[in-house]
C-alpha positions as CSV (number, residue, x, y, z in Angstrom):
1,X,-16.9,-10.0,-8.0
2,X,-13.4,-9.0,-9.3
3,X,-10.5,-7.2,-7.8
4,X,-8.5,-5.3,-9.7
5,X,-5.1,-4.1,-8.2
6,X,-2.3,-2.1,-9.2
7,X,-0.5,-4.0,-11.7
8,X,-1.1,-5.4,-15.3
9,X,-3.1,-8.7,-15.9
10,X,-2.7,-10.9,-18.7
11,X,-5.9,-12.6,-18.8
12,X,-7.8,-9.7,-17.9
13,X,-10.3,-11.4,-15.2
14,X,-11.0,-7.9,-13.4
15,X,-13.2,-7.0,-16.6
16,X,-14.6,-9.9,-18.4
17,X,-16.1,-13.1,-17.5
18,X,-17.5,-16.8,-19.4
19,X,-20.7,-16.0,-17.1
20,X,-23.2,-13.8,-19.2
21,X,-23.9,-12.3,-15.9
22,X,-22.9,-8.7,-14.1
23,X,-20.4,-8.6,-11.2
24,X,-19.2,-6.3,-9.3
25,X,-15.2,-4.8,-9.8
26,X,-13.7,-3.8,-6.4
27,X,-10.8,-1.3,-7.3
28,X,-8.1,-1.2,-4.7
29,X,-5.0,0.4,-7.1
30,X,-5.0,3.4,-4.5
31,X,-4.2,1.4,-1.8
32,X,-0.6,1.8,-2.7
33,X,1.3,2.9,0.8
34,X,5.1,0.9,1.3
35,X,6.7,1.1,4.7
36,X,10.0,-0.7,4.9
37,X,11.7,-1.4,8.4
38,X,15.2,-2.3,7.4
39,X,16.1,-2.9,11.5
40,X,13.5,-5.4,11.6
41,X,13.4,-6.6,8.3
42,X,9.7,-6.4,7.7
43,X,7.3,-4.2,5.4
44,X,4.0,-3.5,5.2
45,X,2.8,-2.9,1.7
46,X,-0.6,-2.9,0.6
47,X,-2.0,-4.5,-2.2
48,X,-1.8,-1.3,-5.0
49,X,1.8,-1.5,-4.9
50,X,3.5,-2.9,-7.7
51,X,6.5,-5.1,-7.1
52,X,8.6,-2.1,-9.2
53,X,8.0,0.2,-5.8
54,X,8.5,-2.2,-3.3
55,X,12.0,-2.3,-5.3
56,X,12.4,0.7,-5.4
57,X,11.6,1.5,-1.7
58,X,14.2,-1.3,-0.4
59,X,17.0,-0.1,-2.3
60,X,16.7,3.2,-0.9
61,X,16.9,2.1,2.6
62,X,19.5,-0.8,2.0
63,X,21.9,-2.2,-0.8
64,X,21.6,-5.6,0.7
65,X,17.8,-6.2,1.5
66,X,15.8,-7.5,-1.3
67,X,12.1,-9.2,-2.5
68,X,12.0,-12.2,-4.4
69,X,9.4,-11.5,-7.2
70,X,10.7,-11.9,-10.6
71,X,11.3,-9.5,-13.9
72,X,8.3,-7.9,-14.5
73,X,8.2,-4.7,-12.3
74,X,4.6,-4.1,-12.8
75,X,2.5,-7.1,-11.6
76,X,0.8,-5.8,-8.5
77,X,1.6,-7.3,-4.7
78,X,-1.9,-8.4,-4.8
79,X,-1.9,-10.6,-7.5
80,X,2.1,-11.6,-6.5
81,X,0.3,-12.7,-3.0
82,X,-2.1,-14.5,-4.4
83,X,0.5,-17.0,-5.9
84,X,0.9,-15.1,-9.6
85,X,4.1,-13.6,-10.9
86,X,6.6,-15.6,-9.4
87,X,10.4,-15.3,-11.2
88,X,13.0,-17.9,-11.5
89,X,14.2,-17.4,-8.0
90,X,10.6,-17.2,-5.8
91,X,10.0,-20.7,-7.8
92,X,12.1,-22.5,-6.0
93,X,10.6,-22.0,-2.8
94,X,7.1,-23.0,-4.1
């Protein structure tokens, strides 16, 4: 099984495989709702999103809020979750 989210992918694993065998690709790039709570400093974002919205959605509530997750605004929160596409600054904390 792959997943393919809302971002770009550089190796492509979402639509090939090594394995001469068929899998199944779970496609969750609609799943792309942001909700930012600036008095509690939380969000709920699901895993369409790219990290370019979750920008985008911050700096319209706040000019001091921010996410740490590099230069590329299109890798997907889903892969960014699952430890990929981490810039200069979110390396330091790994």
């Amino acid at each position: 099984m792959r997943v393919r989210r809302g971002g770009h992918d550089y190796e492509g694993p979402f639509y090939a495989s090594e394995i001469k065998t068929h899998f199944i690709v779970v496609d969750i790039s609609d799943l792309r709702s942001i909700n930012i709570d600036i008095k509690d400093s939380s969000a709920w974002i699901q895993e369409g999103s790219t990290t370019g919205e979750v920008y985008y959605k911050i700096a319209e509530k706040s000019n001091v809020h921010g996410f740490s997750a590099g230069y590329c605004t299109s890798i997907g929160i889903g892969g960014h979750n699952t430890r990929g596409a981490y810039g200069p600054i979110g390396c330091l904390s790994l």
